[in-house]
Backbone as CSV, one residue per row, in Angstrom:
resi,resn,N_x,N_y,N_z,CA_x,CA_y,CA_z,C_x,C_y,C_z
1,UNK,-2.107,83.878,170.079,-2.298,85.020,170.973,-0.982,85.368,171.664
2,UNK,-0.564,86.522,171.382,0.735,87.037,172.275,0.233,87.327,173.492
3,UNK,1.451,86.484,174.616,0.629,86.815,176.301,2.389,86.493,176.895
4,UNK,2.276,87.556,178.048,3.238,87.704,178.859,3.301,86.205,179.398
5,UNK,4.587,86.455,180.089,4.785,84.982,180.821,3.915,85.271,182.003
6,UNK,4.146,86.117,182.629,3.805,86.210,184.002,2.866,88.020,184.214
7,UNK,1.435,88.000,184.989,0.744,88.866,185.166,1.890,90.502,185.711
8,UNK,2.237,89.992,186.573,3.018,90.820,187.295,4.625,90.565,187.274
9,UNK,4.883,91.855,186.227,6.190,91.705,186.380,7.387,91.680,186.837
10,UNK,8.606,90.570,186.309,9.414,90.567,187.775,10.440,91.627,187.980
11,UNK,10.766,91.592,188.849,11.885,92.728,189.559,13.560,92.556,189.139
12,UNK,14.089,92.869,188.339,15.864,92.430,188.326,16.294,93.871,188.063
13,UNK,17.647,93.813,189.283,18.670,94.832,189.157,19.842,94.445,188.577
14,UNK,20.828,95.614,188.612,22.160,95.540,187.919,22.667,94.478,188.844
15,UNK,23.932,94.167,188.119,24.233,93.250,188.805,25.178,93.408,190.055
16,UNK,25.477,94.152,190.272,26.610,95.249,191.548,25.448,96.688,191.698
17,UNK,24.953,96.540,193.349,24.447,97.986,193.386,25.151,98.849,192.943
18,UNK,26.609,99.103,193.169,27.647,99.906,193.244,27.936,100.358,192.231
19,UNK,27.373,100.048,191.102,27.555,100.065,189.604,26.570,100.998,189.037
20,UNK,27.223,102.117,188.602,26.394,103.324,187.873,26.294,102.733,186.388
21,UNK,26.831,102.034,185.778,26.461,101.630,184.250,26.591,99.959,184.170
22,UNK,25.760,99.625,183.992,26.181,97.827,183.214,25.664,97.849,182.189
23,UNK,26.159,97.032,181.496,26.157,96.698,179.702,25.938,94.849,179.380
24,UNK,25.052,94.723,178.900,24.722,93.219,178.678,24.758,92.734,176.779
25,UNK,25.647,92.180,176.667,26.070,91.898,175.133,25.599,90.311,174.986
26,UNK,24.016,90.292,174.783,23.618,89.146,174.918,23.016,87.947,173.292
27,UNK,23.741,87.018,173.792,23.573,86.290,172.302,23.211,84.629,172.919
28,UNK,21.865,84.417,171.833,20.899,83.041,172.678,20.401,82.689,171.330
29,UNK,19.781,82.021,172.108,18.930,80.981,170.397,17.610,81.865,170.545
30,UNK,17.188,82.392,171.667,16.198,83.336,171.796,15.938,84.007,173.050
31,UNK,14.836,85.324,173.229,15.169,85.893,174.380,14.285,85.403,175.295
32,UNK,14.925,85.364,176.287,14.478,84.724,177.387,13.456,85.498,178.792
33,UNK,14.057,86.277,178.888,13.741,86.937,180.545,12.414,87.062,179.977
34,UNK,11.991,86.852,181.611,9.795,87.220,181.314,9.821,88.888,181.181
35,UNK,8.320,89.323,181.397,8.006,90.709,181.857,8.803,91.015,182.776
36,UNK,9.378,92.000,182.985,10.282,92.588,184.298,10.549,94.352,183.929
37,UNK,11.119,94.496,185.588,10.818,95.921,185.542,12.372,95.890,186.542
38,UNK,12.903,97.021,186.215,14.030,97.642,187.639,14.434,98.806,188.048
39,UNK,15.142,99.675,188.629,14.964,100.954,189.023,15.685,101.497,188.543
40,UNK,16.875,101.065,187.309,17.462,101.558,186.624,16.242,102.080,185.462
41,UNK,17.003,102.940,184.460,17.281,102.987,183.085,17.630,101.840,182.353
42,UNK,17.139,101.843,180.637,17.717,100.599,179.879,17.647,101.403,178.524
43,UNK,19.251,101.072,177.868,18.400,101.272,176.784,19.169,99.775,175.487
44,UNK,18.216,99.529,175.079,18.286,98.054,173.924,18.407,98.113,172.871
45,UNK,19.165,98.117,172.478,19.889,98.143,170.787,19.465,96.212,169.910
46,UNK,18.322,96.141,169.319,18.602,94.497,168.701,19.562,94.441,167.450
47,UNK,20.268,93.609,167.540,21.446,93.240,166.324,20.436,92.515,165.908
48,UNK,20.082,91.090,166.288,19.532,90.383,165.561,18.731,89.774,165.850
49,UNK,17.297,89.366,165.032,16.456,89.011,165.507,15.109,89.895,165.296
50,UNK,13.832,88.883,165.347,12.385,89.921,165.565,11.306,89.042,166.696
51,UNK,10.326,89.724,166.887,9.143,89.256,167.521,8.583,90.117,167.837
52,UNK,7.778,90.403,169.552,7.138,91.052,169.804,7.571,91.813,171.176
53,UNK,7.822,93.372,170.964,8.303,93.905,172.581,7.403,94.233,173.465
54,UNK,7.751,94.236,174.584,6.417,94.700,175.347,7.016,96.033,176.247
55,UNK,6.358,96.912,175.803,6.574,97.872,176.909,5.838,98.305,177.744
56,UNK,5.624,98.904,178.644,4.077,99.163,179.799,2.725,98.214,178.773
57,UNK,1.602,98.921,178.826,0.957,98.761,178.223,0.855,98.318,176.673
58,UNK,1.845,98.634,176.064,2.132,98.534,174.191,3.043,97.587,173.913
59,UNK,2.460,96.877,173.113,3.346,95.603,172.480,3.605,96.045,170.965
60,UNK,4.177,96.081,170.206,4.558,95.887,168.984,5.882,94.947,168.285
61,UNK,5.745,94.302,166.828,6.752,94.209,166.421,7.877,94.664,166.635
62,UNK,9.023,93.777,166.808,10.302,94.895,166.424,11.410,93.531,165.397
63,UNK,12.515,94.478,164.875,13.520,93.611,164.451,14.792,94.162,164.083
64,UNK,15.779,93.517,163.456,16.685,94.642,163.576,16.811,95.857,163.483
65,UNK,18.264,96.417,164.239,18.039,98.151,164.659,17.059,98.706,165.284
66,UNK,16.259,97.578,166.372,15.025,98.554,166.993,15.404,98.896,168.602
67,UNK,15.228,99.776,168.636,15.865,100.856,169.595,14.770,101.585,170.831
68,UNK,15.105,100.902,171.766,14.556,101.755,172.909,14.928,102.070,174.271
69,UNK,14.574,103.055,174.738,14.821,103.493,175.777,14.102,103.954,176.965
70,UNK,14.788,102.837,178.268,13.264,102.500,179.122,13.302,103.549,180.392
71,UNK,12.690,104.134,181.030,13.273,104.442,182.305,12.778,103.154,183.457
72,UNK,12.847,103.975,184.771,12.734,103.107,185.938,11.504,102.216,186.081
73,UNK,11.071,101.296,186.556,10.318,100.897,186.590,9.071,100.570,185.381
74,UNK,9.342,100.770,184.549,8.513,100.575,183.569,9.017,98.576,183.110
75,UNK,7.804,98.255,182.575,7.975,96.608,182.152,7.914,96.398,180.696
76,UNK,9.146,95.783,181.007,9.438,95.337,179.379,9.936,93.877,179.127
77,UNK,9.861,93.196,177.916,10.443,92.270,177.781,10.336,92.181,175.830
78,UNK,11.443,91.368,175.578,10.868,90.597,173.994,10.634,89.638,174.449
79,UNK,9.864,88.863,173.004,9.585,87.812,172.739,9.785,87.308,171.180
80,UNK,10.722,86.477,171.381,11.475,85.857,170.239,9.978,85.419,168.888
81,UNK,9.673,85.404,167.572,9.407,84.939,166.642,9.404,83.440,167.142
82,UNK,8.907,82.884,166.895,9.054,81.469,166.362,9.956,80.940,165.771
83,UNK,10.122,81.587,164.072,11.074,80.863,163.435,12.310,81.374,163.719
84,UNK,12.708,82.044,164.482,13.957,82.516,164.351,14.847,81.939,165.799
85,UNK,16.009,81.556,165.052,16.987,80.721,165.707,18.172,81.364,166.625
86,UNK,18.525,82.368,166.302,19.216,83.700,167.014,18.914,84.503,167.365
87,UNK,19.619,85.311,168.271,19.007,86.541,168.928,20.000,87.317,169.187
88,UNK,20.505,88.553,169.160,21.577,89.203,169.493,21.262,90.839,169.950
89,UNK,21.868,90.993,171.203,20.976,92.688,171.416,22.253,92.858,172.409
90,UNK,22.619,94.041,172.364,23.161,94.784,173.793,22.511,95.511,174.460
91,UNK,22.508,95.579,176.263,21.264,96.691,176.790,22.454,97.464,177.760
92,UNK,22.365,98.441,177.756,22.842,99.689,178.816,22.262,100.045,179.970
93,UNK,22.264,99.730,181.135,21.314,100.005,181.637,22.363,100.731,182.630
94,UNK,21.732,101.866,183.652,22.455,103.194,184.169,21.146,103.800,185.031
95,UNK,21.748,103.840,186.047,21.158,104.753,187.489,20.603,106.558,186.552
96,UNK,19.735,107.020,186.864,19.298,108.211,187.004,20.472,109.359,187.046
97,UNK,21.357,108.809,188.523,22.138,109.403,188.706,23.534,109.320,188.111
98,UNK,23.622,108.100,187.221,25.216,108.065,186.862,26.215,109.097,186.658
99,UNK,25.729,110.394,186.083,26.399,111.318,185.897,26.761,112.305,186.628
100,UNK,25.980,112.149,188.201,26.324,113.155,189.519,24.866,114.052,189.598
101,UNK,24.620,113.671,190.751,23.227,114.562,191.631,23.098,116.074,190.257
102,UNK,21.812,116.101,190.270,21.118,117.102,189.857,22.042,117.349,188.221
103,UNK,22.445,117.108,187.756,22.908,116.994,186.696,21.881,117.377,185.481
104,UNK,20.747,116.546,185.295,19.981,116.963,184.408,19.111,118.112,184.621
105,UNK,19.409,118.921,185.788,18.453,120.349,185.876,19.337,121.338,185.361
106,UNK,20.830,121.316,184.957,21.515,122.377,184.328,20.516,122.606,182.997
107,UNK,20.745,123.627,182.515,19.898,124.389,181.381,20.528,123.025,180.304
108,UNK,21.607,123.195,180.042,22.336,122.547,178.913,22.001,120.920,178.495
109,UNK,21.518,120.539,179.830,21.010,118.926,179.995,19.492,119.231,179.575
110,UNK,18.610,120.278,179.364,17.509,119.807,179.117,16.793,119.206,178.298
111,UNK,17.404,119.311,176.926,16.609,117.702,176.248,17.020,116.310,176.600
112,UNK,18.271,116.025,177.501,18.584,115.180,177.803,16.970,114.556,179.444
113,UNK,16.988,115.583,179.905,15.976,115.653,180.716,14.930,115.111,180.331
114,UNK,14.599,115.874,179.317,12.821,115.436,178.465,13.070,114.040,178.129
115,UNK,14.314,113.610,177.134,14.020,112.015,176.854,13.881,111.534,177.888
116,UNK,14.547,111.437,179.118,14.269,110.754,180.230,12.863,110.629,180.843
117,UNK,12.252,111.630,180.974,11.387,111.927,181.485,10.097,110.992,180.652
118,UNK,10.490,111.052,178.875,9.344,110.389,177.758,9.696,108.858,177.943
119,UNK,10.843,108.625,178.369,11.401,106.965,178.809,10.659,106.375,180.289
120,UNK,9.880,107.090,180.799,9.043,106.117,181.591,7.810,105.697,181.215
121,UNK,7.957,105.869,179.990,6.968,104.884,179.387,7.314,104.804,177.642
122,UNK,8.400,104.284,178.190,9.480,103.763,176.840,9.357,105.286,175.528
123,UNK,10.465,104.746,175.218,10.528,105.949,174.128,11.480,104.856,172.627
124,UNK,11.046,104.723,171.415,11.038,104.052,170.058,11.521,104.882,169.407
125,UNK,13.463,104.860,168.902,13.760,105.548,167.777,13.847,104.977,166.487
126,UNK,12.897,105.382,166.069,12.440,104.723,164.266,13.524,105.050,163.185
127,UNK,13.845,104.337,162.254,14.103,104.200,161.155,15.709,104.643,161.469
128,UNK,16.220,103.966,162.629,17.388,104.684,162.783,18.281,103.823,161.744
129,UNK,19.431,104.841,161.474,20.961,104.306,160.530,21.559,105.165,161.048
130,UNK,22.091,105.224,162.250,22.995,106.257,162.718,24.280,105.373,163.157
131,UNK,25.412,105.201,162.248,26.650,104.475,162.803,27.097,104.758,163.396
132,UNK,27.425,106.121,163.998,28.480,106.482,164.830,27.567,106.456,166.060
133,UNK,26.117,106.674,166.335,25.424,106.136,167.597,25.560,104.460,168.137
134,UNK,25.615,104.119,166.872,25.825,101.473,166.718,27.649,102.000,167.888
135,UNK,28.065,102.384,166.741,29.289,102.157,167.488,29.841,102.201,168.150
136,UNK,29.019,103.497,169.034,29.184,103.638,170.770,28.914,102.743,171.565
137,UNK,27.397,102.218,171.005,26.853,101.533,171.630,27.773,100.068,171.918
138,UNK,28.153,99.783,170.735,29.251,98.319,170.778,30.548,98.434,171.317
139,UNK,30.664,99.948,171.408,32.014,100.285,172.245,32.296,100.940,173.416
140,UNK,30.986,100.534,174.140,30.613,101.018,175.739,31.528,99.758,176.553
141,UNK,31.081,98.845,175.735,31.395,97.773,177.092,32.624,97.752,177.150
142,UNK,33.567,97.940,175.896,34.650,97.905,175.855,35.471,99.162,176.774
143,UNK,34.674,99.910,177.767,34.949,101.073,178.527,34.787,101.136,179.904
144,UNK,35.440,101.733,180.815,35.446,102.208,182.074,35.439,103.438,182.578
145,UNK,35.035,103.225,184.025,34.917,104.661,184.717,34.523,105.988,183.951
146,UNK,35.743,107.097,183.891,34.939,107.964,183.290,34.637,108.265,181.690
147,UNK,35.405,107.373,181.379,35.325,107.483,179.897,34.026,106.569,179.096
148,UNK,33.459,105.768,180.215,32.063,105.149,180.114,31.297,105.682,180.307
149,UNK,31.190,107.057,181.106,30.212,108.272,181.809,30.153,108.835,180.631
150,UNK,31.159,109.441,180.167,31.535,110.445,178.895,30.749,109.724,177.585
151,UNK,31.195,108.615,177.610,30.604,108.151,176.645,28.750,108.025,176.713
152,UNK,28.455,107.155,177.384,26.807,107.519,177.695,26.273,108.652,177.520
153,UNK,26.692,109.846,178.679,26.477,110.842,178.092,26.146,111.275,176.387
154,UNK,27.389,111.160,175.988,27.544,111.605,174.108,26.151,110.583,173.936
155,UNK,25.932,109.270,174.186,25.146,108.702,173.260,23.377,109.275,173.241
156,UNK,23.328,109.531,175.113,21.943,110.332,175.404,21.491,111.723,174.267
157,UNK,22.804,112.586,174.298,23.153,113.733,173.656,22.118,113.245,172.113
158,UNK,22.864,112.220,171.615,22.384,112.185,170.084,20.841,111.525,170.049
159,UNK,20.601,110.706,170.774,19.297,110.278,170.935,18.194,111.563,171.702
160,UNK,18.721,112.488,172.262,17.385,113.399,172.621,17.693,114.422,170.935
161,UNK,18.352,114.046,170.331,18.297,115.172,168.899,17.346,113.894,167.927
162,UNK,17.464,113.471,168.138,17.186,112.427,166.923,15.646,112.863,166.449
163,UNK,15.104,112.847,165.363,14.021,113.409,164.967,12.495,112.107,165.132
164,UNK,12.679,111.421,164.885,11.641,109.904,165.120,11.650,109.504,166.090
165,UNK,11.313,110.250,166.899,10.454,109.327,168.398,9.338,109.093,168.813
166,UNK,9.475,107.491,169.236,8.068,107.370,169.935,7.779,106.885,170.775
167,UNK,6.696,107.683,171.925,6.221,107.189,173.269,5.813,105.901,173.204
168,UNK,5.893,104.766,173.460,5.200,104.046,173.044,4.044,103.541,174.331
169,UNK,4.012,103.843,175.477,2.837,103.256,176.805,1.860,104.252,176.916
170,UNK,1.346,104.228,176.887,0.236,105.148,177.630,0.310,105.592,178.909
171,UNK,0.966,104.895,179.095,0.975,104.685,181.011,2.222,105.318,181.092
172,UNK,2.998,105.696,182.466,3.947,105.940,182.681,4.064,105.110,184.108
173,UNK,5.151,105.472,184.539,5.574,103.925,185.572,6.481,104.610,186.944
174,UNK,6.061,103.872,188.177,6.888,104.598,189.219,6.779,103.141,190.210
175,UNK,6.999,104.185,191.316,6.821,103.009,192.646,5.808,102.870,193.509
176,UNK,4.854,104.635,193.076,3.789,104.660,194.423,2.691,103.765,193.619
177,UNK,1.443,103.895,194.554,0.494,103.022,194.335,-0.431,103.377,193.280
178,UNK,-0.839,104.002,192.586,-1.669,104.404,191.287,-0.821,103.846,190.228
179,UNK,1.059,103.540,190.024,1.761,103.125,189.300,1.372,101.322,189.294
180,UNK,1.757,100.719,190.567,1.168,99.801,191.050,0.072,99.072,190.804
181,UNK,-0.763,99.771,190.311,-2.396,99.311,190.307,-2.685,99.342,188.536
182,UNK,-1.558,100.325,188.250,-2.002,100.731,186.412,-1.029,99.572,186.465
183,UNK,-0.109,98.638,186.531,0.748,97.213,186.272,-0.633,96.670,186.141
184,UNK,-0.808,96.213,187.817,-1.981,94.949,187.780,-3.106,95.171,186.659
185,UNK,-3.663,95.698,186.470,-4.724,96.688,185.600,-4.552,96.089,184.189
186,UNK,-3.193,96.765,183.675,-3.029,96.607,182.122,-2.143,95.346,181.913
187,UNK,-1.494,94.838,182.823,-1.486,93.631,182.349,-2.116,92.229,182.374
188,UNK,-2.896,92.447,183.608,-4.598,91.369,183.136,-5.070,91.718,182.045
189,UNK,-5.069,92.965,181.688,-6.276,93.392,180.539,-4.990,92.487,179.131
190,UNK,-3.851,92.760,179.019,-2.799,91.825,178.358,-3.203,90.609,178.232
191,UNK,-2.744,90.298,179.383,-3.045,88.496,179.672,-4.236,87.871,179.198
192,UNK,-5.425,88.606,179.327,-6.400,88.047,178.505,-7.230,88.494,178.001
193,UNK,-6.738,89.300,176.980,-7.512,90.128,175.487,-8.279,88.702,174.930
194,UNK,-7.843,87.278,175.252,-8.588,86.379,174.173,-9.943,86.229,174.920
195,UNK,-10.221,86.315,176.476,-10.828,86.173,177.304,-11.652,87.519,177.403
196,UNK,-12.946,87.108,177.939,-14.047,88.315,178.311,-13.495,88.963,179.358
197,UNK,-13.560,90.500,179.758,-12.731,91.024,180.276,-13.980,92.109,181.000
198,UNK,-14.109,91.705,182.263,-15.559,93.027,183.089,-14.567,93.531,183.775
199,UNK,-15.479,94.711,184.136,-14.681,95.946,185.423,-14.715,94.977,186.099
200,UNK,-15.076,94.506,186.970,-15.299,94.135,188.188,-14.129,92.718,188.086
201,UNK,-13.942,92.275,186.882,-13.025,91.311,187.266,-11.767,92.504,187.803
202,UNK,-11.628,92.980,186.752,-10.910,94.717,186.650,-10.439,95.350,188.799
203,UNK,-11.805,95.240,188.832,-11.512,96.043,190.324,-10.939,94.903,190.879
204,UNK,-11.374,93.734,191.029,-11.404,92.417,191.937,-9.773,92.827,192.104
205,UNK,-8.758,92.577,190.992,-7.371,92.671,190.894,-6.810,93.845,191.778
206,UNK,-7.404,94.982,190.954,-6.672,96.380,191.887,-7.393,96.818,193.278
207,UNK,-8.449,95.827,193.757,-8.375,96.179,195.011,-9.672,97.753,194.760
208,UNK,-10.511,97.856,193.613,-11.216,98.596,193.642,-12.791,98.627,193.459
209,UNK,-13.345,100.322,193.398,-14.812,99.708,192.925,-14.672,99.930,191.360
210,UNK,-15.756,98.560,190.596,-15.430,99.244,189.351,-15.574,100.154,188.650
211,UNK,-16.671,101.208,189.375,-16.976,102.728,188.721,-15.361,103.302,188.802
212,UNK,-14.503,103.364,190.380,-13.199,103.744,189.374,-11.943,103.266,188.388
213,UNK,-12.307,101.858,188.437,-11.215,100.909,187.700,-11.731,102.009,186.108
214,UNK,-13.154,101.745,185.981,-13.485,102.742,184.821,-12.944,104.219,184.155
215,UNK,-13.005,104.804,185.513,-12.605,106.398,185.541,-10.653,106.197,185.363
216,UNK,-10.299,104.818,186.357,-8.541,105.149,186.041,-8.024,104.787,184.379
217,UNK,-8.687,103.881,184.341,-8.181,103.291,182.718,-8.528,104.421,182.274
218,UNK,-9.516,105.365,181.443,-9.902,106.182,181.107,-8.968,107.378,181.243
219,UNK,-8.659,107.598,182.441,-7.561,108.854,182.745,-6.365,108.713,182.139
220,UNK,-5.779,106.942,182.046,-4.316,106.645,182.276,-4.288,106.733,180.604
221,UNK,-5.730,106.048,179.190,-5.694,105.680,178.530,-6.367,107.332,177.585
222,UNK,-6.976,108.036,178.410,-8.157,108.911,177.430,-8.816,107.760,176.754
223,UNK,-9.295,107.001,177.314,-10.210,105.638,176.577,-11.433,105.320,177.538
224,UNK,-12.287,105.324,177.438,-13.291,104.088,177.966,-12.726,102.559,177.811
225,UNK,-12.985,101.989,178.946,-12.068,100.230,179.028,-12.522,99.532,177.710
226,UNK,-14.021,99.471,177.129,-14.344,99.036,176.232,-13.535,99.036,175.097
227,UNK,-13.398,100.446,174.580,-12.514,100.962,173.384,-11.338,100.593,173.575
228,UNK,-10.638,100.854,174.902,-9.375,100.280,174.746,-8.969,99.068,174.521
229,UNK,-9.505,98.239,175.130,-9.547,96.864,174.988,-9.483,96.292,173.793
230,UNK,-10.668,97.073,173.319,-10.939,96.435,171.355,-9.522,97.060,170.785
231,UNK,-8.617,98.223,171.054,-7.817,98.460,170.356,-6.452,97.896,170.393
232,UNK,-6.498,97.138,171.866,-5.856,96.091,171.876,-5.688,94.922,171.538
233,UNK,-6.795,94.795,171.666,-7.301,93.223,170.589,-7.036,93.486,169.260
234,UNK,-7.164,94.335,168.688,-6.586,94.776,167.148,-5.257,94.735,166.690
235,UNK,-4.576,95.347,167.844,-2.929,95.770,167.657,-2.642,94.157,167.910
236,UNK,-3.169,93.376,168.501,-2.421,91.948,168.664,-2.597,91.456,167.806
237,UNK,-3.951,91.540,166.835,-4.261,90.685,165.882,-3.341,91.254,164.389
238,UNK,-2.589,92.548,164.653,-2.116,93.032,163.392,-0.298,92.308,163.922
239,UNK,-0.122,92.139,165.089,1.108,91.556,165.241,1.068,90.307,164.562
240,UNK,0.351,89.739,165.137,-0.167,87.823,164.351,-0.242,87.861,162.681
241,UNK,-1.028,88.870,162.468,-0.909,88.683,160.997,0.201,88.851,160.068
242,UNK,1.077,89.489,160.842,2.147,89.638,160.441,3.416,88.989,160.904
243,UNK,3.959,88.512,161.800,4.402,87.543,162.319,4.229,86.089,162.978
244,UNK,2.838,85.634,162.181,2.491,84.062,162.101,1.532,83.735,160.662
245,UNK,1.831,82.435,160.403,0.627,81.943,159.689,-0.482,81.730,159.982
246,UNK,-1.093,81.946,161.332,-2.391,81.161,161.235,-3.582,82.245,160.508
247,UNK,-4.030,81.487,159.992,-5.566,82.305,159.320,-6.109,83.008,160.593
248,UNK,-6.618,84.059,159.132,-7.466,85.595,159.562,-8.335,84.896,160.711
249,UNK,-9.374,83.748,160.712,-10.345,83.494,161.407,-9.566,82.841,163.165
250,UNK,-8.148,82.155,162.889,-7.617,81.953,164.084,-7.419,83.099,164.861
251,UNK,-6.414,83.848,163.994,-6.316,85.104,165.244,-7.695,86.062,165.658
252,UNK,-8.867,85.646,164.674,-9.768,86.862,164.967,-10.329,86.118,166.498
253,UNK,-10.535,84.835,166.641,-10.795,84.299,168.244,-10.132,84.071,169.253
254,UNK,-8.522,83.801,168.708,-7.492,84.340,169.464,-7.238,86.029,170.139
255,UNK,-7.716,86.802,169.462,-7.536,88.618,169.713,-8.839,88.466,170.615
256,UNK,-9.800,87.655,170.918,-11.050,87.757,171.622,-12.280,88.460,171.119
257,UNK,-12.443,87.709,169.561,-13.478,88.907,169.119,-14.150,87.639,169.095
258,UNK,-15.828,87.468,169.453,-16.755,86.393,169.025,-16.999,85.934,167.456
259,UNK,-17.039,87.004,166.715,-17.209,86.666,165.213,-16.372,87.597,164.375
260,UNK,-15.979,86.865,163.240,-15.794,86.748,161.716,-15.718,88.464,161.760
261,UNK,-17.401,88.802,161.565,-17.643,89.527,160.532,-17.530,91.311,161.472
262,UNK,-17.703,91.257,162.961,-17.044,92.126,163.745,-16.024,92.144,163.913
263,UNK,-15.102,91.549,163.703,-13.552,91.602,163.726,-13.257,92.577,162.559
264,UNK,-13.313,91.934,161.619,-13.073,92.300,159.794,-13.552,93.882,160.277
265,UNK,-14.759,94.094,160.580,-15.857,95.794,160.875,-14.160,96.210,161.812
266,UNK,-14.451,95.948,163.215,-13.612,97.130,163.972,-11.924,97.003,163.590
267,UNK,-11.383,96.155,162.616,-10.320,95.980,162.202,-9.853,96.947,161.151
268,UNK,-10.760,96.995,160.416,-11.013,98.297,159.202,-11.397,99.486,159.833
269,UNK,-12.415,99.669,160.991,-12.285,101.015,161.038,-11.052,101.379,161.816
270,UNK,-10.134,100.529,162.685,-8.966,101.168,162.980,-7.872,101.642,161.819
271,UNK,-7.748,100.239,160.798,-6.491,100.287,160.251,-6.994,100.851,159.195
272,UNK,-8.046,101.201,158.446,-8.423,101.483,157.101,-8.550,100.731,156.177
273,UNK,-8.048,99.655,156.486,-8.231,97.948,155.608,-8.522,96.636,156.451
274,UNK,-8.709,95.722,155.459,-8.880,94.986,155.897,-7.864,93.908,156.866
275,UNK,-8.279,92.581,157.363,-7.078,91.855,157.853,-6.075,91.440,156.479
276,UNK,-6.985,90.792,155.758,-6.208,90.501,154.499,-5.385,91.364,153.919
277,UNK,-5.923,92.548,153.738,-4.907,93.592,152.912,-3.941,94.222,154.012
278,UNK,-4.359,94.509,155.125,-3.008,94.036,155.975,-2.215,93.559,156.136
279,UNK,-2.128,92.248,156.082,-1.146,90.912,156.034,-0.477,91.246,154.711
280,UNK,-0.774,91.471,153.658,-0.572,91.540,152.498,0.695,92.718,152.192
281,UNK,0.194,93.742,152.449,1.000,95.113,152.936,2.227,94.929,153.360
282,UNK,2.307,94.151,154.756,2.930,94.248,155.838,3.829,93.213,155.997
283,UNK,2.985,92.061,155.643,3.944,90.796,156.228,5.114,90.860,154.849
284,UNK,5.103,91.296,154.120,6.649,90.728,152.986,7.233,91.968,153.005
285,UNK,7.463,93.172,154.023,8.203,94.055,153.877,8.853,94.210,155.043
């Protein structure tokens, strides 16, 4: 079962308030930091390495060249594979404002605007091979002052053109309290997809009644908690099948389904196949 370290995620800033851009060129036997969130921007380039990312609400695979871009407050973390012994990623991370007050309301900044805006609740550029975007990226750190502005800039520029993007949270992320409450919310409902999961445990957390813990998931998700839940339990069980060995029947009680033969049912009507022909598909490509 993939599960955060910690319910509520932690808080880390740049490392100098004073600092409109930091750049982290990080290389480990694997990644480390729990769930966390900060008031910057991020965006994560992996060199090397796979497992599982977490962004707000959405976990998926990733592995090399996987690319995202977080805004403020939203929670993210990887989580290293098992078998894999290295890890290598650079992250960018940059104030709102790095480029000078009101900047992104000029006409000329406005797709730069929109990605930002789709980055509070992460934004996934797929199938990228763009070298001259790698090479900025590896040749930021090697930069200062304004020619580090200039540069960011150019790299935002090519990433709001880029044609494959994807939202990946449902949720979007801030500081007031409905942001607050959708954390506690979706990441209990995280923490224990293997576990029976009621409103009312639901409200107990956010401090509500559960007729609206019902109505917010629903708003935040267009889901009833039920449905969502099961579609979470699915998406975890298609991570497992594809990035572990254990048999179809481990992860189907690990994902929190009681039986066999309802798993296999709501597994197929999401994915169109089965677990097996899933794994099959997926795991050797």
């Amino acid at each position: 079962m993939v599960k955060f370290i910690s319910m509520k995620p932690k808080h880390i800033e740049l490392k100098s308030p004073a600092q409109a851009i930091s750049v982290n060129h990080y290389k480990h036997d694997c990644f480390q930091l729990p769930l966390h969130v900060h008031s910057c921007c991020e965006l994560t380039w992996i060199i090397k390495g796979r497992g599982t990312r977490f962004v707000g609400d959405a976990f998926d695979p990733f592995a090399e060249n996987d690319l995202v871009l977080l805004g403020p407050k939203t929670p993210h973390a990887w989580k290293s594979d098992h078998s894999i012994m290295s890890v290598e990623s650079i992250s960018i991370q940059f104030k709102m404002d790095f480029a000078g007050q009101g900047i992104w309301d000029l006409i000329e900044m406005r797709p730069i605007q929109r990605l930002l805006k789709n980055a509070q609740r992460g934004v996934e550029f797929m199938g990228i091979n763009n070298q001259i975007l790698f090479h900025k990226i590896q040749n930021i750190q090697n930069k200062s002052g304004a020619k580090q502005i200039i540069s960011l800039l150019s790299m935002l520029e090519i990433l709001a053109d880029l044609p494959n993007q994807r939202v990946l949270s449902r949720s979007g992320y801030g500081s007031n309290l409905q942001s607050e409450r959708a954390q506690l919310i979706f990441h209990y409902i995280l923490n224990n997809l293997h576990n029976n999961i009621t409103l009312p445990q639901l409200a107990k957390i956010a401090n509500m009644h559960p007729v609206s813990v019902g109505r917010f998931v629903k708003k935040h998700t267009g889901r009833p908690v039920n449905i969502y839940i099961n579609e979470l339990r699915i998406k975890n069980a298609c991570t497992e099948l594809i990035m572990s060995d254990k048999t179809i029947g481990e992860i189907c009680y690990e994902s929190g389904f009681q039986n066999l033969s309802n798993f296999n049912r709501q597994f197929k009507l999401i994915n169109h196949m089965t677990p097996r022909e899933y794994r099959t598909k997926y795991k050797s490509s």
